[in-house]
C-alpha positions in Angstrom: 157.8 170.8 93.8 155.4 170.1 90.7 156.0 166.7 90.7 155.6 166.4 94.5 152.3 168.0 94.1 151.5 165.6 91.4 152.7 162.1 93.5 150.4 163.7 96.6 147.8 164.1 94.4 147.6 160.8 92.7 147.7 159.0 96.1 145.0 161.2 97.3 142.9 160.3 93.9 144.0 156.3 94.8 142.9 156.4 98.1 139.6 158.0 97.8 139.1 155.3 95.1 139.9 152.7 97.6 137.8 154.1 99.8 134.8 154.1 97.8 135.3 150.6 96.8 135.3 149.5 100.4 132.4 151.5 101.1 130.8 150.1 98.5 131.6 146.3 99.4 131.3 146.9 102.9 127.4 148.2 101.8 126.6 145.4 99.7 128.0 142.8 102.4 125.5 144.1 105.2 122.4 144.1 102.7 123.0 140.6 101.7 123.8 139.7 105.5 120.2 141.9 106.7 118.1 139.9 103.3 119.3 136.6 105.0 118.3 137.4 109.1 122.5 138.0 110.2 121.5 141.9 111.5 124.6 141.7 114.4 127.7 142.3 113.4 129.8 143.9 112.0 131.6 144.0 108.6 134.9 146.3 107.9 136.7 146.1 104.5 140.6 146.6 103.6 140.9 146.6 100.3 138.9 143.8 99.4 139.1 141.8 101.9 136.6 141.4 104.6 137.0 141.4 108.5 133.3 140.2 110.2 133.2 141.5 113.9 131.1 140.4 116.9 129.0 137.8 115.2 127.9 134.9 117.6 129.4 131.9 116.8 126.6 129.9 115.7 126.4 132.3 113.1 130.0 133.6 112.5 130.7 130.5 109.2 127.4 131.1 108.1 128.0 135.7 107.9 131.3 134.7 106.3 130.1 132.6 103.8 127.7 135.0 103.1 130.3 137.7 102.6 132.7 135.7 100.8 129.8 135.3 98.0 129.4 139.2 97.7 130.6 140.4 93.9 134.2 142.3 94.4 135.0 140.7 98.1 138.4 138.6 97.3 138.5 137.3 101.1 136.7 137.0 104.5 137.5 136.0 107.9 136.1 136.8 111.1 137.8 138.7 113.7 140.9 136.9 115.2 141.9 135.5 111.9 139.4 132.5 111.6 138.3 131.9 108.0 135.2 131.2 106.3 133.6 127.6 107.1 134.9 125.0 105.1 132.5 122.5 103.1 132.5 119.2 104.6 134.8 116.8 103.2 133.1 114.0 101.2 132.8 110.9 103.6 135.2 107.7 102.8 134.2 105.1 101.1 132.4 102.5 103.4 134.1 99.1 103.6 130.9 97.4 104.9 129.2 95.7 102.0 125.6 97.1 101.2 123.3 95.5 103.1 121.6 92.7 101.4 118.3 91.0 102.4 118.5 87.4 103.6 117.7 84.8 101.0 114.4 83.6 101.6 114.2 80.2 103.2 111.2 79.0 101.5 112.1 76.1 99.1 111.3 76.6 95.5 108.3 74.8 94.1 109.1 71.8 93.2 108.0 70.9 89.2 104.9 69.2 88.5 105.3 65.2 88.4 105.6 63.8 84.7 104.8 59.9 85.4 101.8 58.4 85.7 102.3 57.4 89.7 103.4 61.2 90.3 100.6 62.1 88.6 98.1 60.5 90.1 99.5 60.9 93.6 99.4 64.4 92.9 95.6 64.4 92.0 94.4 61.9 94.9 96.5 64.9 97.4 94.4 67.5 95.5 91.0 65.9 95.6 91.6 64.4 99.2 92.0 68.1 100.3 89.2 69.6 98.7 86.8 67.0 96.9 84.9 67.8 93.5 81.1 68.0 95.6 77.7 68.1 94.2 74.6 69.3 95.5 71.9 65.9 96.8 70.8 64.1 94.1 71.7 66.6 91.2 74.9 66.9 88.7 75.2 70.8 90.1 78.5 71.6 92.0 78.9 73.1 94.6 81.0 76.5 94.7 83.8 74.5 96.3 83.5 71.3 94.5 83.6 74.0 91.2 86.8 75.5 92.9 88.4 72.3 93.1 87.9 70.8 90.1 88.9 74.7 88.6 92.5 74.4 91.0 93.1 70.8 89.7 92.6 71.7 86.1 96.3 72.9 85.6 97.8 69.9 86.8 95.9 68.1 84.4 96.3 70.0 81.2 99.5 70.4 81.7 101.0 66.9 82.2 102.4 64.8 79.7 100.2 64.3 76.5 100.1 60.4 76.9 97.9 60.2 80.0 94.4 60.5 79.8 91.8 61.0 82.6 89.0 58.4 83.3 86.4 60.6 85.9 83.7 58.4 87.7 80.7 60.4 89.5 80.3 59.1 93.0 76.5 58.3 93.8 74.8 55.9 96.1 72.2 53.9 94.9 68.7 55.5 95.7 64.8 55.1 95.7 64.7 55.7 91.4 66.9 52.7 91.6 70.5 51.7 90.2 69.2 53.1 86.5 68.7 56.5 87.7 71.6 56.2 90.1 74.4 56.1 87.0 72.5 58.5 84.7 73.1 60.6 87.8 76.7 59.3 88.1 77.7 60.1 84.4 76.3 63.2 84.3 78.3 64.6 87.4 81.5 63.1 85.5 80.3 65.2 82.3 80.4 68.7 84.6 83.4 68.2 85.5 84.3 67.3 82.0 82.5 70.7 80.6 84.3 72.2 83.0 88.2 71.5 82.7 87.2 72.0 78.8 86.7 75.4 79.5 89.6 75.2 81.7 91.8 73.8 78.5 92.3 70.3 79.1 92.3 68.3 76.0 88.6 67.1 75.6 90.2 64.1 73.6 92.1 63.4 77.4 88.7 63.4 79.8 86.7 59.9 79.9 83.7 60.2 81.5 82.9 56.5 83.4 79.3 55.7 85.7 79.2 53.5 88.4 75.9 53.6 91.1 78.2 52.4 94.0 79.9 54.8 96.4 81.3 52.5 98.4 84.4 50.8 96.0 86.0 54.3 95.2 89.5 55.2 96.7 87.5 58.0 98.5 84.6 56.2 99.6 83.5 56.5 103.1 79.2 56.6 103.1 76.9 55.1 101.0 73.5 57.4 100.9 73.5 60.3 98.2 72.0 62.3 100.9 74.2 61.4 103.7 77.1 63.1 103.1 79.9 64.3 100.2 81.6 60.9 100.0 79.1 59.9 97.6 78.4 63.2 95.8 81.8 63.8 94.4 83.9 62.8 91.4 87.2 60.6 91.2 90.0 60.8 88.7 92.0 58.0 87.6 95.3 58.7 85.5 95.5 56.2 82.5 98.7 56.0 80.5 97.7 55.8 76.7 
């Protein structure tokens, strides 16, 4: 009989423990289910495992998972025997290459011409596109002959050392007379000069040259100082030394 008494009372002791536990879990599971919004439901414990009841199903993985995280639950599943929402698998690898911009169908720039022809054609192109201007009558440029003599500077300084540059100032003759006309010419050759100096052309490379006709240059198209920028500009001739 004593040890009868003693089997019944250990399983009473055991059970109560159980019961505690569960009432425990089954506490802490609807606190953390309440702190995160989930206040439907149900949660009943055997053991330690976790049965969730009448939960709607947009929210029955996310109560389980929930559950499943409480400290002392070993397993959860919602009524009928569904358990807790699975992590999504990681995705295959892709077998379509990365996507790659097109290659760009401008052309690379071609390199800067090295012979004397090149050169030169290079610098006629240059000056027929935006001419090295001066204001009537004076040796001041104007701010887009100053541009173009500044763009054509890098050609020139930095070609091959052998050439050198022979500039002639443009000017038509006019009323001080042919004197005062290439006085006026050199000194427009001599700004530009100053200028691709400052630019860093070789100074030793630059040859200033007069002349008090406008009408014999490669560019020539008028033949007043005043009548237009044919005859207020500067031409460059590529020498080979």
């Amino acid at each position: 009989m004593a040890v009868v008494v003693t089997a019944l009372l250990a399983g009473l002791v055991t059970w109560l423990q159980g019961s505690g536990i569960q009432d425990d879990l089954a506490a802490r599971s609807r606190s953390a289910l309440d702190a995160a919004g989930l206040r439907g439901g149900e949660v009943k414990f055997s053991g330690r495992q976790a049965t969730l009841e009448g939960f709607p199903a947009e929210e029955a993985g996310r109560a389980l998972g929930i559950v499943q995280g409480v400290d002392g639950v070993e397993s959860a599943q919602a009524s009928g025997g569904a358990g807790p929402v699975q992590s999504a698998p990681s995705p295959e690898p892709s077998t379509t290459p990365p996507f790659s911009p097109p290659p760009s169908s401008s052309a690379p720039p071609s390199a800067p011409p090295t012979d004397r022809d090149g050169i030169q054609a290079e610098v006629d192109r240059k000056l027929a596109a935006a001419p090295i201007t001066f204001e009537p009558d004076t040796a001041k440029l104007t701010d887009e002959g100053e541009q173009a003599a500044r763009d054509l500077a890098p050609l020139l300084r930095d070609a091959p050392d052998n050439f050198r540059y022979r500039l002639v100032g443009r000017v038509a003759d006019g009323p001080g007379g042919r004197s005062a006309a290439l006085k006026l010419s050199r000194n427009r050759a001599l700004t530009v000069i100053r200028l691709l100096i400052r630019e860093d052309v070789p100074p030793d490379r630059l040859l200033a040259v007069a002349s008090a006709s406008g009408s014999d240059g490669s560019n020539s198209s008028d033949s007043s100082d005043n009548g237009g920028d044919s005859d207020r500009r500067v031409e460059i001739t590529v020498e080979q030394r």
